[in-house]
C-alpha positions in Angstrom: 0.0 0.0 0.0 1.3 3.6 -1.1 2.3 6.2 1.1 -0.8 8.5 -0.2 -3.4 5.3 -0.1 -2.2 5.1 3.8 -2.8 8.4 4.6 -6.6 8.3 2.4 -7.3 4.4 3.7 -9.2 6.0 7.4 -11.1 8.7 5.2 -12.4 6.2 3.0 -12.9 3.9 5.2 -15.1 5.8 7.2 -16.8 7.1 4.2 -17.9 3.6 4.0 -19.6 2.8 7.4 -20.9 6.7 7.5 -22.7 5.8 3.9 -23.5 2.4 4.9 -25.0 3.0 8.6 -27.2 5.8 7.5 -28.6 4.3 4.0 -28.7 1.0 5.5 -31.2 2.3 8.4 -33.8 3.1 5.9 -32.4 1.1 3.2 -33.0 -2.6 5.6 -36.3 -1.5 5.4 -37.2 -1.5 2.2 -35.1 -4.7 1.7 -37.3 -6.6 4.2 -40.4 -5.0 2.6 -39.2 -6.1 -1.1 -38.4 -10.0 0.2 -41.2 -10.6 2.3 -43.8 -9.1 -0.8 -41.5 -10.8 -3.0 -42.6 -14.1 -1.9 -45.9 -13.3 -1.8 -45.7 -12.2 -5.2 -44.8 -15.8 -6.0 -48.3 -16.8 -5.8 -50.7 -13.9 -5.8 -50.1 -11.6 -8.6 -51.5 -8.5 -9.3 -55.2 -8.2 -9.8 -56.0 -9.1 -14.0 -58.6 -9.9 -15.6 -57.2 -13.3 -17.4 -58.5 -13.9 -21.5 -60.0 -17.1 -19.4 -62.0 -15.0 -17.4 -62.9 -12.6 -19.9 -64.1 -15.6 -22.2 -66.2 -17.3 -19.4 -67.8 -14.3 -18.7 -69.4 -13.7 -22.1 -72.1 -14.9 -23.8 -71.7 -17.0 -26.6 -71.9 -14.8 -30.0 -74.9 -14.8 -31.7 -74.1 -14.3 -35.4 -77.3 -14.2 -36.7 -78.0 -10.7 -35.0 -74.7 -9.2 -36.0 -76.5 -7.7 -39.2 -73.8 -4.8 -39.3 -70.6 -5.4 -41.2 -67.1 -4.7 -39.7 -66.9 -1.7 -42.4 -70.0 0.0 -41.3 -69.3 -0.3 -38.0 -66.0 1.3 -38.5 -68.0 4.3 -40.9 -70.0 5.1 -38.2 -66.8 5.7 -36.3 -65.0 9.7 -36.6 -63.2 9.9 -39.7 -59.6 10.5 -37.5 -60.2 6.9 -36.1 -61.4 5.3 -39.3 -58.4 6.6 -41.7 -56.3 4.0 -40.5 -56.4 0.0 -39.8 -57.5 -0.3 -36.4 -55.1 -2.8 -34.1 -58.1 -5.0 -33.0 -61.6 -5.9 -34.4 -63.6 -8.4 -32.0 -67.4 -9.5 -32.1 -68.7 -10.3 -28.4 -71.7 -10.3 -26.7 -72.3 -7.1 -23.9 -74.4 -9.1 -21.1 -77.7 -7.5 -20.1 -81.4 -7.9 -19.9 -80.9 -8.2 -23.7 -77.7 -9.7 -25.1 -76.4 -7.1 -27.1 -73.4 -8.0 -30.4 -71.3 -5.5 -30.0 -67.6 -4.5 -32.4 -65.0 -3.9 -29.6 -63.2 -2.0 -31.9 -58.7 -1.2 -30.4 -58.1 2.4 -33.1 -54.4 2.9 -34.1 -53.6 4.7 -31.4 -55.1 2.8 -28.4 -58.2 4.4 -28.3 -61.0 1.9 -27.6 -65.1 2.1 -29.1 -68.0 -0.1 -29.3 -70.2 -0.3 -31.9 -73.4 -2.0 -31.8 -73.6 -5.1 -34.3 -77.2 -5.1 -34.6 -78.0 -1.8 -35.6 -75.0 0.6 -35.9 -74.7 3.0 -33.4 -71.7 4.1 -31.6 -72.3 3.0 -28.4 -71.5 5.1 -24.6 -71.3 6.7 -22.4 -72.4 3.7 -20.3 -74.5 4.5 -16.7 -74.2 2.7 -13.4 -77.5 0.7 -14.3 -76.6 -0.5 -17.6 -72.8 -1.3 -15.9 -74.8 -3.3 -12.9 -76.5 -5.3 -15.8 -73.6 -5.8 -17.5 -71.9 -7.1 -14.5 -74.8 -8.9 -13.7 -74.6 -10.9 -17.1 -71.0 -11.8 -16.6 -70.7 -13.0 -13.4 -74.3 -14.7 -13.6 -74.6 -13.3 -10.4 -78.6 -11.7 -9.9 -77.3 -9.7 -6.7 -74.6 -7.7 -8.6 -74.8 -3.8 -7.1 -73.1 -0.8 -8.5 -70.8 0.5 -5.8 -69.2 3.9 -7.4 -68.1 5.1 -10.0 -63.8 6.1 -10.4 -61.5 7.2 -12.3 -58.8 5.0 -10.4 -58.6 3.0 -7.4 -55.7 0.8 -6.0 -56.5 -2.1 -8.6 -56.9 -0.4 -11.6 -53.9 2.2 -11.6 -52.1 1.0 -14.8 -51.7 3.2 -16.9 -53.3 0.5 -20.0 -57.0 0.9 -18.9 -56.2 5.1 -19.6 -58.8 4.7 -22.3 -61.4 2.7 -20.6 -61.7 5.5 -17.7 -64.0 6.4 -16.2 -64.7 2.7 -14.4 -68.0 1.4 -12.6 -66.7 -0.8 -9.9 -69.8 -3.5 -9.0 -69.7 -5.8 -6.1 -71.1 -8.9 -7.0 -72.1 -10.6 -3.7 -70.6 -13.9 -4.0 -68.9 -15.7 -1.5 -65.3 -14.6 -2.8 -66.1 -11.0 -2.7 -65.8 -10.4 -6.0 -65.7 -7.1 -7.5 -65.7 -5.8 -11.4 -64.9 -2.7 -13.0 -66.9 -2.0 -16.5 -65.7 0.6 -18.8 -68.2 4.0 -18.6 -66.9 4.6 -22.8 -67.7 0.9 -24.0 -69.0 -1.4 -21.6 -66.3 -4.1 -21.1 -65.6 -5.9 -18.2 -61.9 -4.5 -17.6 -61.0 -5.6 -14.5 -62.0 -8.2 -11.3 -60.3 -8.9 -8.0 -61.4 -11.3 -5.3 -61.0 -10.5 -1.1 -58.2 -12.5 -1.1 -56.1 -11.1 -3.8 -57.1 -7.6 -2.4 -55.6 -8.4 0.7 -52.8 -10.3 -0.4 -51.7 -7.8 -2.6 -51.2 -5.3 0.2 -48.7 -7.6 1.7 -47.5 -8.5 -2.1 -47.0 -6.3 -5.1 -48.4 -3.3 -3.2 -45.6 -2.7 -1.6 -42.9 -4.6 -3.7 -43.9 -2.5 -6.8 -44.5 1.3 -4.7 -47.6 1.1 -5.8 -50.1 3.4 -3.8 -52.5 4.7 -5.9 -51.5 8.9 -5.5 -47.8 7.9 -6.6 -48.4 5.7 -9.0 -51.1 7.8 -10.7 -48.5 10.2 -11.7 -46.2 7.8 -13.9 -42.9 9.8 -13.9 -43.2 10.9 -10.5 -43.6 7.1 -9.7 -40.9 5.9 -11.9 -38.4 8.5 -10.5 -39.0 7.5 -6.9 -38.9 3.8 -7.6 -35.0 4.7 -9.3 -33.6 6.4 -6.5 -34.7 4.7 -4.2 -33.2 1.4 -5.8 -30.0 3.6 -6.3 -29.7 4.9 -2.6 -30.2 0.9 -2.1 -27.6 -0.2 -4.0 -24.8 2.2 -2.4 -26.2 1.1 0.6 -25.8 -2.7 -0.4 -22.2 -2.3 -1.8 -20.8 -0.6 0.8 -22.1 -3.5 2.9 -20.3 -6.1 0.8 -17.2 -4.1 0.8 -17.2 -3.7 4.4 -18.3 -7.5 5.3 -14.9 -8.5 3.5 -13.1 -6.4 5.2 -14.2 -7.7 8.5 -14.4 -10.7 7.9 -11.4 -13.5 8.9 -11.3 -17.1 7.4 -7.6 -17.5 8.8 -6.2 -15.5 11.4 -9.3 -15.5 12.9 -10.9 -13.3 16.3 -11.1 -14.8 19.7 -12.8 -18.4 19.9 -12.4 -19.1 16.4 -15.1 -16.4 15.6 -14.2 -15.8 11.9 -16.5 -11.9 12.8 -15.4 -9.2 15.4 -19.2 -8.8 16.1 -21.9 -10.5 18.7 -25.6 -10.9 19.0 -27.0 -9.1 15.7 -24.3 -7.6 14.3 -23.4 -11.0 14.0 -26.0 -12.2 12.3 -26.2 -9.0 10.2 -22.2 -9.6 8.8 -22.5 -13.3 8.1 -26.1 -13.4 6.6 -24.9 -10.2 4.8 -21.6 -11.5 3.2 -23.9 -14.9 2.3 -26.9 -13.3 0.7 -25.2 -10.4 -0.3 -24.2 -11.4 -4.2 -28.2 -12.3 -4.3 -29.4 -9.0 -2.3 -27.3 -6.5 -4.8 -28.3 -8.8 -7.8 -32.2 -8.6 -7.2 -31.9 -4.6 -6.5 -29.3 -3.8 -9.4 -31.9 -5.7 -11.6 -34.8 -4.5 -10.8 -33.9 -1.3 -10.4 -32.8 -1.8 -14.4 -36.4 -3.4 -15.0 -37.3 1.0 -14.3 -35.2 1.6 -17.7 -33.0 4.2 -16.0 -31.5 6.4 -18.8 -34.1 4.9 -21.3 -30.9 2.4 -21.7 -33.3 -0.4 -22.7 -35.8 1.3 -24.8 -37.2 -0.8 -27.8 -37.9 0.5 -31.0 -41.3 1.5 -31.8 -43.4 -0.9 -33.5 -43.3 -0.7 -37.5 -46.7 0.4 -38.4 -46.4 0.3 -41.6 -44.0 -3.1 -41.8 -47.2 -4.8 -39.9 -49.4 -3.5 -42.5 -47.5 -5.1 -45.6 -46.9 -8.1 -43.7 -51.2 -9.2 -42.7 -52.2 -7.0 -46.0 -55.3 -5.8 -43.7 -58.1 -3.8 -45.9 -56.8 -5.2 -49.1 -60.6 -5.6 -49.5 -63.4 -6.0 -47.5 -64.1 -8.0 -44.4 -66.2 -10.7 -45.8 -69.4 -10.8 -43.4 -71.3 -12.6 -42.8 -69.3 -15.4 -42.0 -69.7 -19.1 -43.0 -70.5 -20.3 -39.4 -73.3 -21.5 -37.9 -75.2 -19.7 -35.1 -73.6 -20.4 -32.3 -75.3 -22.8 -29.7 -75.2 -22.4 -25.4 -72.0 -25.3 -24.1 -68.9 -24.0 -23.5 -67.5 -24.8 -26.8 -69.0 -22.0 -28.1 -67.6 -19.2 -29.8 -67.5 -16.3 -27.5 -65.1 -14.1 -29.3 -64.2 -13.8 -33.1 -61.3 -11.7 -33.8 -61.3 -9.9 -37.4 -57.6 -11.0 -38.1 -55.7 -10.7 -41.7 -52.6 -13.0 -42.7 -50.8 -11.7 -46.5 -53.9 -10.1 -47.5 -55.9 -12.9 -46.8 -59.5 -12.5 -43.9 -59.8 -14.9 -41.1 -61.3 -15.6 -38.0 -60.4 -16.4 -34.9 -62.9 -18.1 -32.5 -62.0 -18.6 -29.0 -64.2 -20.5 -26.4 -64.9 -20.0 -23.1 -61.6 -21.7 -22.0 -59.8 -19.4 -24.4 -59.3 -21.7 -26.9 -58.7 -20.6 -30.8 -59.6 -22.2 -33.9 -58.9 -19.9 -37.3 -61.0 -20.2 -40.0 -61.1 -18.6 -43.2 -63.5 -16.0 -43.4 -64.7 -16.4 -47.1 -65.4 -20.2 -46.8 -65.2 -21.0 -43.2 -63.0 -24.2 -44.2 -60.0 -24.0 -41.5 -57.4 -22.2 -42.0 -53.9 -23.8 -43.6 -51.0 -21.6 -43.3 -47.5 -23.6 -44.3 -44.2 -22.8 -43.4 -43.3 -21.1 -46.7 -46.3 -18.6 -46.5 -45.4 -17.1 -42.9 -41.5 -16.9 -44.4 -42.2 -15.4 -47.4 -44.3 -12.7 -45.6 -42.5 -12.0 -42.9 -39.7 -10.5 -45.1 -42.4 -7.6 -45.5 -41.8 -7.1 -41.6 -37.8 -6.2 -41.8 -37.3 -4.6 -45.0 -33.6 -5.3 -46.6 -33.1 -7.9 -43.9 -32.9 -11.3 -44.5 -34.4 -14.8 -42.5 -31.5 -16.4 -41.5 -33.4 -19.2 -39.5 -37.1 -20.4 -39.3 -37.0 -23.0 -36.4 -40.8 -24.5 -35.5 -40.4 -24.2 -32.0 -42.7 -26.8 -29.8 -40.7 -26.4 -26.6 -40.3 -23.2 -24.1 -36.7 -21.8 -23.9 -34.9 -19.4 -22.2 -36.4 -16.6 -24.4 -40.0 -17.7 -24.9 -41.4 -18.9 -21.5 -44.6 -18.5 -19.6 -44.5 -18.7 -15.7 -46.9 -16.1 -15.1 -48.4 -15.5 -18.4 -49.4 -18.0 -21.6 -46.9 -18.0 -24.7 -48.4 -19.7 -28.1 -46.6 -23.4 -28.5 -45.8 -24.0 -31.1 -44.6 -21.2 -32.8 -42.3 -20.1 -35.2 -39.3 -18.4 -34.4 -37.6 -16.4 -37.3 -33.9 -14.9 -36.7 -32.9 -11.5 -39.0 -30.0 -10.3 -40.0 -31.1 -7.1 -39.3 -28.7 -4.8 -37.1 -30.8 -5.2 -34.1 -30.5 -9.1 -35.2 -34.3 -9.5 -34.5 -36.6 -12.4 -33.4 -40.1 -12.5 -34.5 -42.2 -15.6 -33.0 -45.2 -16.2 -35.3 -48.1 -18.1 -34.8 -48.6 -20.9 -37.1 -52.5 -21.3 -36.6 -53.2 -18.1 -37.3 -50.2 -16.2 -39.4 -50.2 -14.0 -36.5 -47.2 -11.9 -35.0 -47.0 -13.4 -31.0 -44.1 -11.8 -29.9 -40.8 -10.6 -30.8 -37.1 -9.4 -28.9 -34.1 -7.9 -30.3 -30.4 -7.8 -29.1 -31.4 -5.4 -26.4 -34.4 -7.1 -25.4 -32.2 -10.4 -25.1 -29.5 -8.7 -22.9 -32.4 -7.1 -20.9 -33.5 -10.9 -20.2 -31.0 -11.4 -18.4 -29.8 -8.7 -16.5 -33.9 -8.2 -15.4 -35.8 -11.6 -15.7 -33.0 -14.3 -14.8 -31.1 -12.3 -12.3 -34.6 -11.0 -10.2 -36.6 -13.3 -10.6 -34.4 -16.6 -11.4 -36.6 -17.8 -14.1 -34.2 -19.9 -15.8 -36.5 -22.7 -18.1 -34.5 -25.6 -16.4 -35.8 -24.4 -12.7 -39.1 -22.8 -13.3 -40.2 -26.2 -15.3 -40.2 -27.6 -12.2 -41.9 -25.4 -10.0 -40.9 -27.1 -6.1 -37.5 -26.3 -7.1 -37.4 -22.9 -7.8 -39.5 -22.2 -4.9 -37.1 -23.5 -2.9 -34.3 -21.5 -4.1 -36.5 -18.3 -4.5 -37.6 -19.4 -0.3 -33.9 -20.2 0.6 -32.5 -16.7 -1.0 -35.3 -14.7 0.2 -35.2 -15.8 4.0 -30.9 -15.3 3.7 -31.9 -12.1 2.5 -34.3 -11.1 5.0 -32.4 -12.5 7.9 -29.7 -9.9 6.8 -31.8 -7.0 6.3 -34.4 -7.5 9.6 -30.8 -7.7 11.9 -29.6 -4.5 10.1 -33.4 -2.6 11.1 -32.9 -3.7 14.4 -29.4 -2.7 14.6 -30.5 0.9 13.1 -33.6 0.8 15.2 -30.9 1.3 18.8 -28.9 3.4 17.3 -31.5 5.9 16.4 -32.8 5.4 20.2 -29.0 5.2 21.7 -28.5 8.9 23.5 -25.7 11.0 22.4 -22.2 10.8 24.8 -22.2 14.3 26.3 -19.3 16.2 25.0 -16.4 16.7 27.6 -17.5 20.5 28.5 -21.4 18.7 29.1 -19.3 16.1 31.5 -17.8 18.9 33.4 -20.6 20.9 34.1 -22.5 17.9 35.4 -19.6 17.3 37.5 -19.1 20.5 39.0 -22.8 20.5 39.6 -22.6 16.6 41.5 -19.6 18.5 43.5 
């Protein structure tokens, strides 16, 4: 060691347990709050309404009453939402004391409308009786009860159901204490949540997530929060791992063999630290990069126009009718048909209510038969001057197309570019449709944000008791060192200052 680094070594060195004593006091907190929810997050997630649930909720459709074509209902639409392809075009039935086919119609730029199939109009605004019978319908629950009407409460504070606002929220009076929030603009059922995810999610992603509902319904305020106080976390966690090492003695060790100078929690603060400490800085580091500090993992904005040339939507009209037949009352009913285009050619995609599809052409209602050399040849529309460098038909989940906690399409094809941003695109092969789709960044984000936080690695999460163990295992390690360090925090705050020496001699002359 240098002269110069001698003489620095005690500044920096108490730099390090000032920065790590006074971030750690708040900072244990949080990391105690962000295991403990983090393991209730492992089996109650946030509050969704599922495509399962959506589909058992509706009716099945009636085709025979949908007398209005998917162009009419899109001329009787303003001409700003109309001059362009709309994203999504889906018959359903609203519920109520008369079944009504309605277009749930998704405009180009998010904005959401209902038209009514049966005779045209645009329909909305929706009021709290017509939202009660809607509710009613869908949860075929009679006692259904408008409760108030919102524009956000603590389950429905994403940002995605911005165009569906304001929302009826409708207790339904069953014995999980269901509730469901239906659109005031077009009547959909957005949302549900059950007692038991309500109050498991204030022990769960709540808190993991800083999600009360005045933060997070300003988004930048929220997201800004959320990144320094992930950064003041991560000083507060190095610092600790630096410091642990330097305390710490495998050989010469302290008296009794102790390999720590410390006792009681200060023990168990150092060796649960040093152990868990790799794992404590690797979940904050990553998910305080899942808040795209710096806009370091932004992703390119979808291709409008690529997707255009590549399903050849609007070529001509929607055929409608469709060849079906009417639809009958079990469960294998269609209740949703998606208006879908593959290379310029109309289908339709019927899902049940268990969410399953079957595509059918549109013209003849025979099913649909897309090969292998029809999704290649026009998905070289969707990266201009790039080239397919492999099509693999991929049956099995991999380390980049996974479920967990959502559904991916199996199988699927997966096509590689040459592009610079050496693109994936996974296709559907039922329905020609785009499923999903990463890039270089995207891929490197996987790792330093899915795998590192929440250890979803294919060859553990496929077998579910073992990654709950090691998520458990990690987690309590983790806790263990962050619950000693509150307490240890927790008597310092209380401990009373030392008077200074002109404090000790005044009390002395005042004893004498």
């Amino acid at each position: 060691m240098t002269f110069a680094w001698r003489r620095a070594w005690p500044r920096i060195r108490h730099a390090l347990y000032w920065t790590h004593r006074w971030l750690g006091i708040g900072g244990c907190l949080l990391f105690v709050m962000w295991f403990v929810s983090g393991v209730v997050m492992m089996y109650v997630g946030y509050p969704n309404l599922t495509d399962e649930e959506r589909l058992a909720g509706l009716g099945p459709v009636r085709f025979e009453q949908a007398t209005v074509t998917p162009s009419a209902a899109l001329d009787a639409l303003p001409q700003a939402v109309r001059a362009q392809q709309p994203r999504r075009m889906a018959l359903e039935m609203q519920g109520g004391a008369d079944p009504l086919p309605v277009w749930r119609i998704v405009d180009a730029r998010g904005g959401r409308h209902a038209v009514s199939a049966r005779d045209g109009r645009v329909l909305g605004p929706v009021d709290a009786s017509q939202a009660e019978a809607i509710a009613r319908g869908f949860s075929a629950q009679p006692g259904a009860r408008w409760v108030e009407t919102l524009e956000r409460d603590q389950w429905t504070v994403p940002q995605g159901l911005n165009p569906l606002r304001p929302l009826h929220r409708i207790e339904v009076g069953d014995a999980a204490g269901t509730e469901l929030y239906v659109s005031s603009r077009t009547g959909e059922v957005v949302r549900d949540t059950t007692r038991s995810e309500r109050f498991w999610n204030w022990l769960g992603a709540v808190p993991h997530w800083i999600y009360f509902t005045p933060l997070r319904a300003d988004p930048p305020l929220w997201h800004d929060v959320v990144v320094w106080l992930s950064a003041a976390c991560i000083v507060s966690a190095v610092t600790g791992i630096v410091i642990g090492i330097l305390r710490i003695r495998l050989r010469r060790r302290f008296r009794n063999g102790a390999v720590t100078p410390y006792t009681g929690w200060m023990a168990w603060h150092h060796i649960a630290g040093l152990i868990g400490g790799f794992f404590v800085l690797t979940w904050i580091v990553s998910g305080w990069l899942s808040m795209n500090p710096n806009g370091w993992f932004q992703r390119a904005p979808a291709d409008a126009a690529a997707m255009a040339r590549y399903t050849g939507a609007g070529a001509s009209p929607f055929p409608w009718p469709p060849t079906v037949l009417p639809a009958g009352e079990d469960t294998a009913a269609p209740r949703e048909a998606l208006l879908i285009w593959f290379d310029g050619k109309p289908l339709l995609q019927l899902r049940d209510a268990q969410a399953r599809g079957r595509v059918i052409d549109a013209a003849t209602g025979a099913p649909a038969s897309i090969s292998r050399d029809d999704i290649v040849h026009a998905a070289a529309r969707l990266r201009p001057g790039a080239a397919i460098m492999q099509a693999t038909l991929q049956t099995r989940e991999d380390f980049h197309w996974y479920g967990h906690h959502r559904t991916r399409v199996l199988p699927v094809w997966r096509l590689e570019f040459d592009d610079a941003a050496r693109s994936w695109l996974y296709i559907d092969p039922a329905s020609g449709q785009v499923a999903g789709g990463n890039d270089r960044n995207a891929r490197l984000r996987r790792w330093l944000f899915n795998a590192a936080h929440s250890l979803d690695f294919p060859w553990l999460i496929q077998y579910r008791p073992a990654w709950d163990l090691v998520v458990w295992c990690l987690s309590i390690i983790g806790a263990v060192a962050s619950a000693s360090g509150v307490v240890i925090g927790w008597r310092r705050l209380r401990r009373k200052p030392k008077p200074s020496p002109v404090q000790r001699g005044l009390q002395g002359s005042r004893v004498s």
